[in-house]
C-alpha positions as CSV (number, residue, x, y, z in Angstrom):
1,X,0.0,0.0,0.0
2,X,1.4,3.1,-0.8
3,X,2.4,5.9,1.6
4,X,-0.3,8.7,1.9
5,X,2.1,11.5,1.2
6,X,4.6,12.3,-1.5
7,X,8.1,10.4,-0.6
8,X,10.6,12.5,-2.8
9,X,11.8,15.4,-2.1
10,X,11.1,17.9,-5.1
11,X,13.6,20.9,-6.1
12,X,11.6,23.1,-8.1
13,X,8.8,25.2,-8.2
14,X,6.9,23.4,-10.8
15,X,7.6,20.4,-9.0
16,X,6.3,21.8,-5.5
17,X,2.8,22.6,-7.4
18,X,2.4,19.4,-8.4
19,X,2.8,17.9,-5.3
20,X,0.4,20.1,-3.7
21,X,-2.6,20.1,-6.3
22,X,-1.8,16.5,-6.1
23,X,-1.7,15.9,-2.1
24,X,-4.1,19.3,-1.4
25,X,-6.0,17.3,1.1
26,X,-3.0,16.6,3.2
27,X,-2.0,19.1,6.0
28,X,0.2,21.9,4.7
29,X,3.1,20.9,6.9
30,X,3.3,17.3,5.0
31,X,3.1,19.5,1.4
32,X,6.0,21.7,2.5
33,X,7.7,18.7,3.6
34,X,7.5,17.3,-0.1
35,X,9.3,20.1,-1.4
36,X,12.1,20.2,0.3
37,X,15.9,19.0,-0.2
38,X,18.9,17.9,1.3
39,X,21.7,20.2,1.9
40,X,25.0,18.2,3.0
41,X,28.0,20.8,3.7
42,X,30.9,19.4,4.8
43,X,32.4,21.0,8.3
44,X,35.2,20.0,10.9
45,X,33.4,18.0,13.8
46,X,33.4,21.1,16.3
47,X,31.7,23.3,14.1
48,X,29.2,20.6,13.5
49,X,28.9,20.6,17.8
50,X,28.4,24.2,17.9
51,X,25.8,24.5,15.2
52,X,23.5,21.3,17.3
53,X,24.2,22.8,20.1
54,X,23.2,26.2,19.1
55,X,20.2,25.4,17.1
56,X,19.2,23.1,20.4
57,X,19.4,25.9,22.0
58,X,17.0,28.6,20.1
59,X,14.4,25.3,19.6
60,X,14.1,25.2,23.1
61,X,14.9,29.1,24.1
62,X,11.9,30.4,21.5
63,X,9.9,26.8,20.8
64,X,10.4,26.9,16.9
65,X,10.6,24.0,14.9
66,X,14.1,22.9,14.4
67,X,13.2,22.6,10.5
68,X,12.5,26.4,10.9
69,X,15.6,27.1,12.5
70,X,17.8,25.3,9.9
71,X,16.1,27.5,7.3
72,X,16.5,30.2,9.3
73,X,19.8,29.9,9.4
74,X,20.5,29.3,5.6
75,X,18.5,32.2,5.0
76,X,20.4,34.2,7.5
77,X,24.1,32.5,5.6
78,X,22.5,33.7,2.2
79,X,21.4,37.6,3.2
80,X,25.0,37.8,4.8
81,X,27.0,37.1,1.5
82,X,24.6,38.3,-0.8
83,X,22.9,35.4,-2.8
């Protein structure tokens, strides 16, 4: 039996649309989940401790969503240098 929500993660707009015309009666937070992908960067094993640490830290200082925070921080990464 297949799974009730999408299984592959989608990098496009196009594809995100799809997924949510075609899962619409899902709950929103399974259609974003869809659309997202994997971001693997490659750091020295202290600066991976600090960043769980840290992002522990704001999840359970301000009660987002550690998915939220990750973002967060990307999107913080890409204002910083410009992109």
């Amino acid at each position: 039996m297949p799974k009730p929500y999408a299984s592959t993660r989608l990098n496009s707009v196009e594809g995100f649309q799809v997924v949510e015309e075609k899962h619409k009666d899902l709950c929103p937070e399974v259609v974003e989940a869809c659309s997202l992908v994997d971001l693997k960067i490659q750091v020295p094993q202290d600066l991976y401790i600090a960043y769980q640490r840290c992002s522990w830290i704001i999840v359970n200082e301000t009660g987002a969503k550690p998915l939220e925070v990750m973002q967060e921080m990307v999107r913080d990464f890409l204002v910083k240098h410009g992109c």
